[in-house]
N, CA, C and O of each residue as an XYZ file, in Angstrom:
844
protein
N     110.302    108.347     98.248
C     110.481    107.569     97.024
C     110.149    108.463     95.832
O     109.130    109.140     95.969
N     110.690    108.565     94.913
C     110.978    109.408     93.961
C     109.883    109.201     92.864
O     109.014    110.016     92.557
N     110.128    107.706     92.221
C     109.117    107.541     91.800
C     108.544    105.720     92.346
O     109.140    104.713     92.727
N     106.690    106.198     92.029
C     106.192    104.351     92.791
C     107.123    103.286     92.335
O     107.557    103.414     91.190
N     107.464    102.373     92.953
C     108.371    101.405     92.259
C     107.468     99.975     93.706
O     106.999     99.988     94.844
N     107.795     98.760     92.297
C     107.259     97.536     93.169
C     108.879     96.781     93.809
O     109.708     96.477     92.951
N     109.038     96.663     94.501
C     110.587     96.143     95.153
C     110.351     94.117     95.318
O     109.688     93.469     96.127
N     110.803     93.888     94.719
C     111.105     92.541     95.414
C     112.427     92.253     95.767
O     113.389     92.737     95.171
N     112.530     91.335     96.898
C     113.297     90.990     97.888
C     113.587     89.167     97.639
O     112.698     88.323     97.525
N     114.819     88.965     97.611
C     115.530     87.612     97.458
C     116.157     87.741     98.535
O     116.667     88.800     98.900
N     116.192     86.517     99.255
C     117.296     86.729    100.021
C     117.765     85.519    101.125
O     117.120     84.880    101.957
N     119.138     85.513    100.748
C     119.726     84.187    101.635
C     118.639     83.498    103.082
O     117.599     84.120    103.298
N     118.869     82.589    103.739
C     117.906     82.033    104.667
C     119.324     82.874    105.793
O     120.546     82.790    105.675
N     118.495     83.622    106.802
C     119.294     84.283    108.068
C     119.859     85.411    107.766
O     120.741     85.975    108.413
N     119.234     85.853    106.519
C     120.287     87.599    106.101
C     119.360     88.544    106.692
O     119.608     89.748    106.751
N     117.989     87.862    107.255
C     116.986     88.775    107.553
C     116.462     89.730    106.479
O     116.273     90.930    106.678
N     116.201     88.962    105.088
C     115.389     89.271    104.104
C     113.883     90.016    104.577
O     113.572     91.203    104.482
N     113.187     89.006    105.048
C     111.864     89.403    105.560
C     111.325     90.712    106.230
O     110.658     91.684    105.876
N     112.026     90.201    107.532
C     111.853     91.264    108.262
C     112.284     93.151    108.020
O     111.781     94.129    108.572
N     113.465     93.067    106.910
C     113.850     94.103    105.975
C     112.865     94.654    105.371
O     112.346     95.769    105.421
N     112.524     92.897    104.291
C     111.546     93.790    103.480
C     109.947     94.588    104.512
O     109.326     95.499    103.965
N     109.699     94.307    105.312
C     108.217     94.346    106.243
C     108.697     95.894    106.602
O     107.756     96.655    106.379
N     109.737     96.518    107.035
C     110.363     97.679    107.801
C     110.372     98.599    106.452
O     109.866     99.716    106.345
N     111.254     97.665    105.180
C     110.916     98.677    104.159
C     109.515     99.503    103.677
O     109.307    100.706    103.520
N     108.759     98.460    103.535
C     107.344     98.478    103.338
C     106.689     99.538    104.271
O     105.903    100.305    103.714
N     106.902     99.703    105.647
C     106.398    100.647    106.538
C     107.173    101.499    106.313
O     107.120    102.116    107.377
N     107.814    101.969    105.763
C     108.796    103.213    105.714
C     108.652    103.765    104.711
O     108.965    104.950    104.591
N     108.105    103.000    103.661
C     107.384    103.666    102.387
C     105.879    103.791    102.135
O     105.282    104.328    101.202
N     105.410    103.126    103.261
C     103.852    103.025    103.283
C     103.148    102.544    102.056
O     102.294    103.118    101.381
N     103.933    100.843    101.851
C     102.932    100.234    101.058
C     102.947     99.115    101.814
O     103.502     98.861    102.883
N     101.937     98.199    100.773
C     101.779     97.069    101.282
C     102.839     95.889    101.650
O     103.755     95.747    100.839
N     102.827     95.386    102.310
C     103.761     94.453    102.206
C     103.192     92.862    102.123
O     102.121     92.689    102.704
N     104.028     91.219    101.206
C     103.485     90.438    100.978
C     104.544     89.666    101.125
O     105.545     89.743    100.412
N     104.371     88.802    102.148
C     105.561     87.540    101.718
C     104.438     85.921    102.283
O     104.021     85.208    101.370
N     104.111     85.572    103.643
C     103.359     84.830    103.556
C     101.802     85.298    103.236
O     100.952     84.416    103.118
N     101.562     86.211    103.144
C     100.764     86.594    102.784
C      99.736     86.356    101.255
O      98.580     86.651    100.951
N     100.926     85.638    100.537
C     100.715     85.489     99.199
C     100.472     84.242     99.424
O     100.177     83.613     98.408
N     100.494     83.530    100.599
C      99.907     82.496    100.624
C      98.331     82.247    100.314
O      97.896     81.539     99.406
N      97.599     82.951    101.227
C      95.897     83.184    101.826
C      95.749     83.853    100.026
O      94.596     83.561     99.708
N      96.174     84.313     99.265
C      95.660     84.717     98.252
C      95.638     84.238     97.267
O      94.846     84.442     96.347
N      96.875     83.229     97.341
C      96.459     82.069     96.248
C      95.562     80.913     96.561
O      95.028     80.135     95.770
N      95.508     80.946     97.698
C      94.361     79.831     98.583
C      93.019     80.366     97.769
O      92.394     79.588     97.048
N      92.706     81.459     97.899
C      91.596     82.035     97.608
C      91.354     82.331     96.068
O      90.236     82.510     95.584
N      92.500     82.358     95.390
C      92.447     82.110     93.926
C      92.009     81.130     92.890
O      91.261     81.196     91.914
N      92.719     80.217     93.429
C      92.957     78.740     93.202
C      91.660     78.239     93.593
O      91.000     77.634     92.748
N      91.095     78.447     95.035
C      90.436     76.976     95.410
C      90.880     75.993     96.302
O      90.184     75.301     97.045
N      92.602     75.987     96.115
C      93.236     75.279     97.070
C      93.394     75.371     98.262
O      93.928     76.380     98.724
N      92.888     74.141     99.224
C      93.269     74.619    100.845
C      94.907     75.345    101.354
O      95.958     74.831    100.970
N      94.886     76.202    101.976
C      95.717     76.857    102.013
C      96.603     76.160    102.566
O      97.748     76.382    102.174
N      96.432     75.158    103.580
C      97.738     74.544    103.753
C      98.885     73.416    102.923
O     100.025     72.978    103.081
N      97.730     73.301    101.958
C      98.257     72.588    100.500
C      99.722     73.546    100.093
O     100.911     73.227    100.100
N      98.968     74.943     99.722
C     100.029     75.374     98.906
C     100.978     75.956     99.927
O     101.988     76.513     99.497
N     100.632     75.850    102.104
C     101.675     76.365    102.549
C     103.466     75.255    102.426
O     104.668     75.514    102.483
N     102.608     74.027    102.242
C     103.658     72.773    102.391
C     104.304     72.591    100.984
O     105.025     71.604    100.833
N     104.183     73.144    100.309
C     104.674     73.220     98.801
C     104.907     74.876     98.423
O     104.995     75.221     97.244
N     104.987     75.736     99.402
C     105.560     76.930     98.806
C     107.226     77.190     98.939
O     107.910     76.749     99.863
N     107.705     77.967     97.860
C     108.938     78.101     97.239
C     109.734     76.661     97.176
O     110.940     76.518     96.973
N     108.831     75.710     97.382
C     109.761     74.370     97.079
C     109.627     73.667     95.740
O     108.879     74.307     95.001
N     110.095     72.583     95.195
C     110.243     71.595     94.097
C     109.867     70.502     94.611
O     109.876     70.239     95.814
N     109.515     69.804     93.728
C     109.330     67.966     94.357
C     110.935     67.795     94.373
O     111.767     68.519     93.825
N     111.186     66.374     95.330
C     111.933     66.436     96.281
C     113.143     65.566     95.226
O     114.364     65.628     95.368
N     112.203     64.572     93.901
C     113.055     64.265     92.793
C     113.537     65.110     92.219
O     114.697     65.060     91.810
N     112.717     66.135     92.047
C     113.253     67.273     90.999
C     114.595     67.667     91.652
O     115.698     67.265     91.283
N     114.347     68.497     92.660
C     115.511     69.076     93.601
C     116.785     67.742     93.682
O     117.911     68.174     93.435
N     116.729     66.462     93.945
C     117.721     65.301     93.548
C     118.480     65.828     92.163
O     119.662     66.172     92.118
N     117.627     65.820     91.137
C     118.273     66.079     90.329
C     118.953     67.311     89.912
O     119.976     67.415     89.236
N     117.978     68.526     90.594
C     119.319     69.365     89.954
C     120.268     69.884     90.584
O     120.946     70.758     90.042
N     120.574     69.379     92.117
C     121.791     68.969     92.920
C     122.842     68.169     91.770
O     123.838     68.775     91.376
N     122.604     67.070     91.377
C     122.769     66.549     89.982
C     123.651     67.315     88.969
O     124.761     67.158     88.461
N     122.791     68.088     88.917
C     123.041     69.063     87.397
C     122.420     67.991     86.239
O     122.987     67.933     85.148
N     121.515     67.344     86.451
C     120.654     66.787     85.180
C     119.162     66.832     84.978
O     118.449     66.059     84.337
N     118.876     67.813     85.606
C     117.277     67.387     85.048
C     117.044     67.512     83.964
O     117.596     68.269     83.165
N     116.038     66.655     83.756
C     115.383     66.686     82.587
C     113.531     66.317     82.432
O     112.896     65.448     81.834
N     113.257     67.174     83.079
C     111.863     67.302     83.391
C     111.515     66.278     84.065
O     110.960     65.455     83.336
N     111.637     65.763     85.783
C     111.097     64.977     86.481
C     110.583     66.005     87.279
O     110.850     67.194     87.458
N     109.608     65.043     87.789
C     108.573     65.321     88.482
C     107.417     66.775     88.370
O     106.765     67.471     89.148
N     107.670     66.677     86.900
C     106.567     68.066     86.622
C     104.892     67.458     86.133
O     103.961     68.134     85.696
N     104.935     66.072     86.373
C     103.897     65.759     85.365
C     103.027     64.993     86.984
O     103.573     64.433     87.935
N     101.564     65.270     86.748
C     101.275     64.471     88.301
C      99.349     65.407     87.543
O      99.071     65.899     86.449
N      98.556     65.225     88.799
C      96.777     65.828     89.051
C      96.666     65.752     87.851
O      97.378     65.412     86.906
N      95.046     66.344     88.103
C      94.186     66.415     86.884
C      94.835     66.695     85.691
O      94.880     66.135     84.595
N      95.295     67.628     86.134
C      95.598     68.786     85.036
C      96.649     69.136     84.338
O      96.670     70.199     83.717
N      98.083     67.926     84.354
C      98.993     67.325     84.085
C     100.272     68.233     85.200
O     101.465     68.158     84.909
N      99.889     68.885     86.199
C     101.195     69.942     86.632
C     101.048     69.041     88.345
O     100.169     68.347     88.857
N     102.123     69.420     88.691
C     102.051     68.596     89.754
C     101.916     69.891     90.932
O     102.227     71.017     90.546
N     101.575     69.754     91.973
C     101.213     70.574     92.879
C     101.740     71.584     92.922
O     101.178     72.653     92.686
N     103.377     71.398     93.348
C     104.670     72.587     93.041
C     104.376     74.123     91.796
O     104.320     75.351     91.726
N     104.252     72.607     90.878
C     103.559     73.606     89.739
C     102.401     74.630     89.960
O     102.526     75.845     90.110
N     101.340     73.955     89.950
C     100.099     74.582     90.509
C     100.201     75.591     91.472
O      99.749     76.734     91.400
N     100.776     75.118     92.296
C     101.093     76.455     93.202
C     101.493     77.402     92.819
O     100.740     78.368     92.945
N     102.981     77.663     92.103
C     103.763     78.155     91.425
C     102.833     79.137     90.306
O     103.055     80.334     90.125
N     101.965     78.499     89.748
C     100.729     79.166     88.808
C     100.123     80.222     89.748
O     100.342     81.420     89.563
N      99.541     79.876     90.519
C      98.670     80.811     91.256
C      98.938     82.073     91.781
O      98.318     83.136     91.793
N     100.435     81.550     92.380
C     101.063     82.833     93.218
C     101.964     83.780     92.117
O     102.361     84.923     92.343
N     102.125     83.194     91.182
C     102.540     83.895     89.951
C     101.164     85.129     89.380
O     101.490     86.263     89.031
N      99.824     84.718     89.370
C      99.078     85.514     89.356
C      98.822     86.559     89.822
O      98.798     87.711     89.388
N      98.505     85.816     91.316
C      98.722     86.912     92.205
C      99.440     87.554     92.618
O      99.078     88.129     93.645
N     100.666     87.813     92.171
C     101.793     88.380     92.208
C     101.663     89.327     90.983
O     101.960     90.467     91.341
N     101.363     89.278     89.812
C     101.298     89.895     88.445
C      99.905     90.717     88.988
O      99.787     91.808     88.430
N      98.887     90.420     89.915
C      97.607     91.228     90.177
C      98.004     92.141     91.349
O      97.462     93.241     91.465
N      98.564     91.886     91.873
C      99.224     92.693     93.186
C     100.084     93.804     92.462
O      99.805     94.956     92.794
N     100.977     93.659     91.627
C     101.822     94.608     90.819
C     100.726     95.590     90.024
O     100.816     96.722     90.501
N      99.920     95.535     89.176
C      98.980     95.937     88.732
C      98.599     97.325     89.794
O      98.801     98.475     89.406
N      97.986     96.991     91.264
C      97.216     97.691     92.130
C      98.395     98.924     92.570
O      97.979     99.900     93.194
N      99.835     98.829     92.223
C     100.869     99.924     92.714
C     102.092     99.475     93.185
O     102.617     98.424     92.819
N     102.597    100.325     94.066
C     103.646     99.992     94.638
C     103.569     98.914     95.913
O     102.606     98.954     96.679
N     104.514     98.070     96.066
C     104.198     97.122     97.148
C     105.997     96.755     97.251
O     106.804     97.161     96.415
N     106.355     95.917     98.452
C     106.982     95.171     98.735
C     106.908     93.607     98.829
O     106.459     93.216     99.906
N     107.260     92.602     97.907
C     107.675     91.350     97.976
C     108.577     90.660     97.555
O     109.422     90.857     96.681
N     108.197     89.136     98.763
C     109.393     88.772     99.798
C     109.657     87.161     98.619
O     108.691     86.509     98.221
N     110.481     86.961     98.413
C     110.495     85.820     97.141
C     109.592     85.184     96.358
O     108.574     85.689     95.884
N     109.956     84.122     96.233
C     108.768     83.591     95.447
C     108.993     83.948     93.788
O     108.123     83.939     92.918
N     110.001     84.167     93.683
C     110.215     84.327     92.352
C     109.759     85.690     91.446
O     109.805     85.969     90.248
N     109.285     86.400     92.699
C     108.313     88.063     92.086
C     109.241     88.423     90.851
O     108.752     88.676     89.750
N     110.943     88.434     91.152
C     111.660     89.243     90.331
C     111.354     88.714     89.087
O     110.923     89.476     88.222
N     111.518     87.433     88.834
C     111.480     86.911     87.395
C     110.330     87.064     86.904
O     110.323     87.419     85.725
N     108.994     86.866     87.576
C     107.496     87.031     87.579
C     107.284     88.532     86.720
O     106.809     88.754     85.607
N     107.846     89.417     87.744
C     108.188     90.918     87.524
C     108.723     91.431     86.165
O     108.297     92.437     85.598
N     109.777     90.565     85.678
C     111.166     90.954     85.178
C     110.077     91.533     83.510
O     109.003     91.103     83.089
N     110.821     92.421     83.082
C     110.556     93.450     82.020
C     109.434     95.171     82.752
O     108.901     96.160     82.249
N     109.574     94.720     83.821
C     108.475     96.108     84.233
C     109.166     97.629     84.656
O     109.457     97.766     85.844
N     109.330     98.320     84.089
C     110.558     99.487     84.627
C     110.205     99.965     85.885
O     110.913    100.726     86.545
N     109.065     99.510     86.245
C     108.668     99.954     88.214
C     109.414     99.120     88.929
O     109.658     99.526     90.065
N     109.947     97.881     88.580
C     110.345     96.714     89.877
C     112.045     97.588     89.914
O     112.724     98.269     89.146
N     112.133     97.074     91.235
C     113.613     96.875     91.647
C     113.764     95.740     92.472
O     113.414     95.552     93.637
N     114.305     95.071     91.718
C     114.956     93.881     92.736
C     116.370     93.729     93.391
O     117.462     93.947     92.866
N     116.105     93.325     94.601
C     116.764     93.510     95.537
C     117.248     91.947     96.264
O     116.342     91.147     96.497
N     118.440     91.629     96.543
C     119.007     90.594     96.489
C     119.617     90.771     98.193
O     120.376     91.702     98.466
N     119.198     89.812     99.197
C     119.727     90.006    100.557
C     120.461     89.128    100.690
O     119.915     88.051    100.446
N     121.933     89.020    101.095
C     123.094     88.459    101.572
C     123.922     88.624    103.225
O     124.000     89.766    103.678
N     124.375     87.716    103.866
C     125.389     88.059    104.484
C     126.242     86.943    104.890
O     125.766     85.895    104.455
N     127.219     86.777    105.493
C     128.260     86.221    105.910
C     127.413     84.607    106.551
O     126.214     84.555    106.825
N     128.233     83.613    106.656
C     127.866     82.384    107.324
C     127.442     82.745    108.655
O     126.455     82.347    109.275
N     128.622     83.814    109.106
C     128.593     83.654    110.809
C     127.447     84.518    111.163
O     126.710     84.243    112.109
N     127.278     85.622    110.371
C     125.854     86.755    110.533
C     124.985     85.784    110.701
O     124.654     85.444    111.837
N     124.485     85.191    109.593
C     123.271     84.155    109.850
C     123.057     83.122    110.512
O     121.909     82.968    110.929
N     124.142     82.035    110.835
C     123.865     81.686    112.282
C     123.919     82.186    112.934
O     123.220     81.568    113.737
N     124.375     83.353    113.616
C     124.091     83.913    114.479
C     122.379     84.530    114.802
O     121.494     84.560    115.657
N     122.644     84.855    113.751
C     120.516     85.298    113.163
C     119.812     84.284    113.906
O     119.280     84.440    115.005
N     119.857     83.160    113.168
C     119.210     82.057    113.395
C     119.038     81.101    114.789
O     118.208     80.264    115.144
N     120.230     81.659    115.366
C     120.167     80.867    116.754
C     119.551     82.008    117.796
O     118.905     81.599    118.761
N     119.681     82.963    117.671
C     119.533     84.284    118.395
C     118.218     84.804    118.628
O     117.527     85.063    119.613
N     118.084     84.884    117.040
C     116.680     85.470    117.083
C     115.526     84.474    116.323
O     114.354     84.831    116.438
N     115.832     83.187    115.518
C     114.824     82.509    115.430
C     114.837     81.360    116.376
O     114.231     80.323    116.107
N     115.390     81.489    117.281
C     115.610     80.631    118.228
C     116.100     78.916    117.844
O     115.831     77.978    118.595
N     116.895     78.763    116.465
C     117.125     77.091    116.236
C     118.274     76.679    117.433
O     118.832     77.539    118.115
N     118.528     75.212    117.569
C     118.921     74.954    118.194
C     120.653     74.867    117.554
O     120.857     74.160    116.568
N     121.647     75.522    118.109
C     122.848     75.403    117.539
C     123.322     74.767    116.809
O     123.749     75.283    115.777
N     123.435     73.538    117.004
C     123.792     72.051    116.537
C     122.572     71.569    114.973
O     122.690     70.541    114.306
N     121.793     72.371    114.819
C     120.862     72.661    113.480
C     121.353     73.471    112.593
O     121.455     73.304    111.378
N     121.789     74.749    113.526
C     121.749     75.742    112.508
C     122.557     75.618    111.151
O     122.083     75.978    110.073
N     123.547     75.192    111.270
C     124.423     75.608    109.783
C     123.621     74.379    108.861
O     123.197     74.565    107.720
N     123.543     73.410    109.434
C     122.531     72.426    108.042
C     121.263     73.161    107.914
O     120.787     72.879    106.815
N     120.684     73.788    108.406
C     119.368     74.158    108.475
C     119.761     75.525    107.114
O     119.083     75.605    106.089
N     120.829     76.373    107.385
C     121.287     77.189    106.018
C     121.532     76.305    105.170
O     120.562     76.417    104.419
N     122.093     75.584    104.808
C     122.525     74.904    104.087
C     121.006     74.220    103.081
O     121.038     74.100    101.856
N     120.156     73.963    103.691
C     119.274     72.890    102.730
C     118.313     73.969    102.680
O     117.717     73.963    101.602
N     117.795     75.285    103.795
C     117.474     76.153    102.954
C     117.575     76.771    101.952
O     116.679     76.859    101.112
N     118.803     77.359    101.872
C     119.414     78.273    100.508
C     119.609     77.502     99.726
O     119.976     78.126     98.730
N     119.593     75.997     99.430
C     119.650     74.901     98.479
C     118.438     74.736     97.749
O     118.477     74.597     96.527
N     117.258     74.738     98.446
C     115.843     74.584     98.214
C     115.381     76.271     97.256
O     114.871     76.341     96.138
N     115.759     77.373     98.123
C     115.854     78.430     97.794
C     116.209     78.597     96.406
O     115.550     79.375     95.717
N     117.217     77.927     95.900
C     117.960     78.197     94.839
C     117.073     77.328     94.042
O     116.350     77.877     93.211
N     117.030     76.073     94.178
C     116.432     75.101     92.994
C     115.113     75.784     92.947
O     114.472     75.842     91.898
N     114.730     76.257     93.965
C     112.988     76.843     93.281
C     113.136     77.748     92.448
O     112.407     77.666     91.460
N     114.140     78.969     92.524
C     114.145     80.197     92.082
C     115.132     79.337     90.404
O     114.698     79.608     89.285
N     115.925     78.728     90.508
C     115.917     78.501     88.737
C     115.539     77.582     88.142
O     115.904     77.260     87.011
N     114.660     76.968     88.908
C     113.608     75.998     87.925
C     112.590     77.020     87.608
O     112.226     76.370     86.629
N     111.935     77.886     87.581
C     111.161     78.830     87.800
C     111.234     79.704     86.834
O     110.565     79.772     85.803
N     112.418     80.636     87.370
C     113.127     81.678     86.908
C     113.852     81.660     85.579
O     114.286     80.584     85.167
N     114.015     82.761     84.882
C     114.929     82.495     83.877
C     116.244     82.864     83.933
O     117.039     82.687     83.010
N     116.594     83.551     85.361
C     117.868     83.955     85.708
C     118.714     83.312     86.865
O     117.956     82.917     87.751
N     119.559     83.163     87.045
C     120.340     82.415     88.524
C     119.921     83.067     89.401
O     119.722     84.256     89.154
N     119.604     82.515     90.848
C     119.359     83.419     91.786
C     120.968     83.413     92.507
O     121.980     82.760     92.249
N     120.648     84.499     93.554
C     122.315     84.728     93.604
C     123.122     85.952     92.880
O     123.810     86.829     93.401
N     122.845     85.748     91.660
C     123.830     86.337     90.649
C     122.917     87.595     90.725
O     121.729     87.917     90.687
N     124.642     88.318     90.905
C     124.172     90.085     91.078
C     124.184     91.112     89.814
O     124.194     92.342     89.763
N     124.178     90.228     88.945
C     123.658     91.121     87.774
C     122.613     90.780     87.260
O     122.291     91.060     86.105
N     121.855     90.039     88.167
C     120.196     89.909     88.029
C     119.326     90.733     88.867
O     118.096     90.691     88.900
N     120.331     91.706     89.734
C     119.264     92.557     90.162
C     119.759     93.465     90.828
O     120.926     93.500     91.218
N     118.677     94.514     91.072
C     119.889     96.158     90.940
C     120.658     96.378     91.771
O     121.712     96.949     91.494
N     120.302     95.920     93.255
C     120.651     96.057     94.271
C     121.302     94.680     95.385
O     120.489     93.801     95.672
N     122.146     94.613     95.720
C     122.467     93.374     96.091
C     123.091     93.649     97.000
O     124.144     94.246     96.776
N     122.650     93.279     98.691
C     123.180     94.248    100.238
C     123.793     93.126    101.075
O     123.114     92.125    101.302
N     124.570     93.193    101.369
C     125.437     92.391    102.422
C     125.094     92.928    104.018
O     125.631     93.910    104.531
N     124.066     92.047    104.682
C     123.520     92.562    105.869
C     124.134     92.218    107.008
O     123.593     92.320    108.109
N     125.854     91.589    106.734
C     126.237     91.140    108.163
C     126.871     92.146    108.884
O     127.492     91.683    109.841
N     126.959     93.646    108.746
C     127.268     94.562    109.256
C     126.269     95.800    109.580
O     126.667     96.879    110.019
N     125.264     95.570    109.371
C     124.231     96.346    109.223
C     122.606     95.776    109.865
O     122.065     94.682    109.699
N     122.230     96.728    110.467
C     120.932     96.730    111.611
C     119.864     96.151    110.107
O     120.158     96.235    108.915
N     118.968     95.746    110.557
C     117.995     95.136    109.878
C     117.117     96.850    109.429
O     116.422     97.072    108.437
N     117.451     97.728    110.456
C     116.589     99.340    110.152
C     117.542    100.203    109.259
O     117.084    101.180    108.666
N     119.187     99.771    109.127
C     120.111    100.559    108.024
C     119.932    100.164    107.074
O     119.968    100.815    106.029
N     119.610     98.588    107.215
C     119.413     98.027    105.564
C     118.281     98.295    104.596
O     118.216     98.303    103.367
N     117.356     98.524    105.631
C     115.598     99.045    105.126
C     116.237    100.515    104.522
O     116.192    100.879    103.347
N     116.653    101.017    105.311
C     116.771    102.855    105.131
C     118.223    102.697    103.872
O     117.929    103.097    102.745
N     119.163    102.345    103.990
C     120.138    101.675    102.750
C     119.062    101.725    101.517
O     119.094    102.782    100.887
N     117.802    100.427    100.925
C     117.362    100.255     99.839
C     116.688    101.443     99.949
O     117.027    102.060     98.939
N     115.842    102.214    100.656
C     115.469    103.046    100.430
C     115.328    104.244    100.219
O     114.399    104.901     99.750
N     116.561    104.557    100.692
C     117.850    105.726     99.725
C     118.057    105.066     98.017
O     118.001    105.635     96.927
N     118.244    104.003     98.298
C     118.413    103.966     97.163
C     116.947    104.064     95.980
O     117.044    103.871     94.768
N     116.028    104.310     96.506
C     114.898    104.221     95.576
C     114.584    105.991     94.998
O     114.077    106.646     94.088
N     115.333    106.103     96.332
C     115.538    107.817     95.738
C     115.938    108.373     94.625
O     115.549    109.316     93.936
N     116.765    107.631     94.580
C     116.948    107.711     92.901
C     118.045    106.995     92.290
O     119.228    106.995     91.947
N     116.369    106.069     92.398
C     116.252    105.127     91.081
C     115.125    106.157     90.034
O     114.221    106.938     90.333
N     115.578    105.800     88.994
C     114.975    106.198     87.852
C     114.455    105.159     86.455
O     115.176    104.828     85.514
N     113.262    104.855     86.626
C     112.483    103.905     85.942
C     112.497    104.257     83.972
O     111.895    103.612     83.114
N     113.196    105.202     83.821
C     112.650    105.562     82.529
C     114.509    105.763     82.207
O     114.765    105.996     81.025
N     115.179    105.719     82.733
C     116.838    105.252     82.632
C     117.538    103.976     82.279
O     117.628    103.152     83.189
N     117.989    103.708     81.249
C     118.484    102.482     80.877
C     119.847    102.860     79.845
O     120.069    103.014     78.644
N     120.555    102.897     81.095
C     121.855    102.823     80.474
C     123.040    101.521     80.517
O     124.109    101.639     79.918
């Protein structure tokens, strides 16, 4: 790697985002964080960790109604003490710890909104994981073992959920590939070409380049 850079990773449900980013991470010898950022906002916060595991990268379930919709207009943000409703709260924490994790160097992380969290830092590269319908069920029945007759709804209300978290959140569409530098289509490619793929490409990347 040419120069330290923090990488975050988006990426469709079955493109094998994760496991990419975890291979990247060992291949560059940093840290790597995807549930991991769970136990650290647990420990931030205060909150039992399985609080914020049942409410991570999701919306309340009105909110998400509505912007299937295309109308929200601020439901379900108002709720606890402290006028934010859990989603929120969560959303606070791991946003921290995500902005404190960036701070300590180079790292790899796995959604959660890092890019937008990230966005203005000339170290990040964000990285956007895609592939074909049939790649990812296939993913999904194969190697996460769902049961066939699940799988394509099971993409379906993932990458739905996926999406409403990342632009209620975010200030950019997720998806859209001119939100981030790199954007890999993994249905032809080993989960170890795609690691070694972004990480050629970090070779040169150049952080102080803005053309």
């Amino acid at each position: 790697m040419k120069h330290p850079v923090i990488v975050t990773i988006s990426r469709q449900y079955g493109s094998g985002g994760r496991t990419i980013g975890r291979l990247l991470a060992e291949k560059l010898g940093v840290p790597f964080y995807d549930k991991e950022l769970i136990e650290l906002a647990a420990k931030e916060s205060g909150l039992d960790e399985s609080v914020l595991a049942s409410a991570d990268e999701q919306v309340s379930s009105s909110l998400l109604y509505s912007l299937s919709l295309g109308m929200y207009a601020g439901v379900g943000r108002a709720d606890s003490m402290n006028g934010l409703s859990i989603n929120d709260r969560v959303y606070v924490h791991q946003a921290k710890v995500i902005r404190d994790i960036a701070q300590k160097g180079p790292c790899v992380i796995v959604g959660r909104c890092a890019d937008s969290i990230l966005a203005g830092r000339a170290d990040v590269v964000s990285v956007y994981i895609h592939a074909s319908r049939e790649a990812r069920l296939r993913r999904v029945v194969e190697q996460y073992g769902m049961d066939p007759h699940r799988a394509e709804n099971e993409l379906q209300k993932i990458d739905k959920r996926r999406t409403a978290y990342h632009d209620y959140y975010a200030d950019t569409k997720w998806g859209r590939a001119e939100n981030y530098q790199l954007s890999l289509d993994t249905s032809r490619l080993s989960d170890e070409g795609a690691a070694a793929a972004i990480s050629t490409y970090l070779e040169f990347f150049d952080p102080a380049a803005n053309k």
